[in-house]
N, C-alpha and C positions, 0 to 999 in steps of 0.2 A: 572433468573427472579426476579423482585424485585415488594414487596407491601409496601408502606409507606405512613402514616397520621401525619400530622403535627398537633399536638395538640391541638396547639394555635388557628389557622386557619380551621382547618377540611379540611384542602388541602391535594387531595389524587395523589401521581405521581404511576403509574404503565406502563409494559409494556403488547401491547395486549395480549386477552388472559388469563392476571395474576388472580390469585385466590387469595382472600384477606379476614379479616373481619373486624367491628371494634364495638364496644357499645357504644350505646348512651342513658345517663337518662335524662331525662326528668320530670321537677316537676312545680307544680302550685304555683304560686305567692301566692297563698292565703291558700297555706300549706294545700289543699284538696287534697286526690286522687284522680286518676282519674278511671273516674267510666267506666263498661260494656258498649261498644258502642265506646266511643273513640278511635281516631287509630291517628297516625303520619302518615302523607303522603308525603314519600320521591320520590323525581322526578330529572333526568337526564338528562339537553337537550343540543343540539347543537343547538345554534339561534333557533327557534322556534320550532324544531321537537323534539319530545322526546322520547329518548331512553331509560329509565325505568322510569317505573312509580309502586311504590310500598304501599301498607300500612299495619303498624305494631300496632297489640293492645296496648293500655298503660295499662289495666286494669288489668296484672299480670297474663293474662291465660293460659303464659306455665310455668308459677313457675319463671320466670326472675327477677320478680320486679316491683313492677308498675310503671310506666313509662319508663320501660329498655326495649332495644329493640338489635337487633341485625342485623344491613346489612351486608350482603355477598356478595363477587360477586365469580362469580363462571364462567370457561373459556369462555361461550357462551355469557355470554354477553358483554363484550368485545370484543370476536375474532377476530370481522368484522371490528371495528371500525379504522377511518383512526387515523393517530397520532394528535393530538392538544389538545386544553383546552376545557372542558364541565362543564358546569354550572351547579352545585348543589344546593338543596336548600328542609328543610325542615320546613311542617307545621305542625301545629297541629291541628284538628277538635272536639268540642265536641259536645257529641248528635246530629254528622253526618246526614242530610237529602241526602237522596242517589237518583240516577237519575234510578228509580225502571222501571220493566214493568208494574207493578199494585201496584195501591192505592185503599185502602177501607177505609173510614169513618160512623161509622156506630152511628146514633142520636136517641134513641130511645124516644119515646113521654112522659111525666109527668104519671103514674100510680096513681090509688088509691089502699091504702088499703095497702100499702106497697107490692105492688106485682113485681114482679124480672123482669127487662129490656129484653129485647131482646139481645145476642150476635151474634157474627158472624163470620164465619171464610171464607178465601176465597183458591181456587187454583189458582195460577197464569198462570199454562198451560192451565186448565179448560178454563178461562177469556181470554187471549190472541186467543186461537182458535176459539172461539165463535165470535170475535167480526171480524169485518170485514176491520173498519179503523186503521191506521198505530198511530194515538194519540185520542182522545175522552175522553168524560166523560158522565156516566151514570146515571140518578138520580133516585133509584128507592121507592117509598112513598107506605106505606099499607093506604089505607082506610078501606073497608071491605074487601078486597083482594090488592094483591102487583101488582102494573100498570106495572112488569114486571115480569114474575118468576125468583126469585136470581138463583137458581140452574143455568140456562141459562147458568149465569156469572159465572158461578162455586162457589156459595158463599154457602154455610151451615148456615141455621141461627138456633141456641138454644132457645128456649122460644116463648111465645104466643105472636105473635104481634098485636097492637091495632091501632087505628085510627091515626095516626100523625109520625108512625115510620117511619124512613126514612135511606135509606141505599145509599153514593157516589162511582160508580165508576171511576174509569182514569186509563186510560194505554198508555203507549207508549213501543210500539214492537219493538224499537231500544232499551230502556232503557240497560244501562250498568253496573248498581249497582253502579257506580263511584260516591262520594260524591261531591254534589252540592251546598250543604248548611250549615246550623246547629245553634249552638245556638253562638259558636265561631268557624271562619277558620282564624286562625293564623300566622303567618310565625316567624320562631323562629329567636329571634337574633342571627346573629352571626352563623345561617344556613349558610347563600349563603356562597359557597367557587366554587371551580373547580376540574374538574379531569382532570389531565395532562396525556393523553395517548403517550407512547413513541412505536415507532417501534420493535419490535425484530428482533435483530439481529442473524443470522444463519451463522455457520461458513463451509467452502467448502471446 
């Protein structure tokens, strides 16, 4: 069995099956770290289907380094694969906007007298089981009372609410945490490469 990367290229040939790894750093143009939240999102496809789909923090939180990451492959994802070329290709995201099941946004109204906001925490199973449609959004406003009980939604709110607070819900009960969005989605130069999967050979 054989695992090999072509430096220059990031072109990987192996045979199915083969267990490999390789590092990849990764740094900002503008010589920042990259901060909590950030991930690389490496993906493997043939023509349109993808066969992994992976993402690696940049922000050093197993002690690698920030921006250093490490892809493996490991014999199952491989094993099934027919022989040809698959298309590689990594990006980067930062401050990720992810395709969640629940969103909360919580506006609390102007106070006087410097008095402490309202917070709020939600559960996302609490919220998903409560609600009935498969996507929505919920708006729920105190005046002298809240036009809906948060708890309902599973929401926990901290502090005294007053005339004008206002709490958003949204779900979508498909949501897959998969990143959708953010403040940059990237693709690195000199990512796209290919995996060349070769047959193994077995002798009789």
């Amino acid at each position: 069995m054989s695992f090999t990367i072509d430096r220059n290229t990031s072109a990987i040939t192996m045979h199915k099956g083969d267990t490999g790894a390789y590092w990849v750093t990764l740094t900002r143009s503008s010589g920042e770290p990259f901060a909590a939240g950030d991930v690389a999102l490496y993906t493997v496809k043939q023509g349109s289907t993808v066969k992994i789909s992976r993402e690696y923090a940049l922000d050093d939180d197993e002690g690698a380094g920030n921006g250093r990451f490490l892809i493996a492959f490991h014999n199952s994802d491989t094993d099934t694969w027919s022989p040809g070329a698959y298309n590689t290709e990594i990006r980067v995201a930062l401050n990720p906007i992810r395709n969640g099941k629940v969103y909360m946004i919580v506006i609390p109204a102007e106070r006087s007298g410097g008095a402490t906001p309202i917070t709020a925490e939600i559960n996302d199973e609490a919220c998903i089981a409560y609600v009935t449609d498969d996507t929505g959004t919920a708006v729920l406003e105190y005046t002298t009372a809240w036009s809906e009980n948060p708890t309902l939604y599973g929401i926990t709110v901290t502090g005294t609410p007053v005339s004008g607070d206002v709490i958003t819900v949204s779900w979508d009960k498909n949501g897959d945490g998969s990143v959708k969005d953010g403040d940059t989605i990237r693709t690195i130069p000199g990512s796209k490469s290919t995996i060349t999967i070769q047959d193994v050979l077995r002798e009789v």
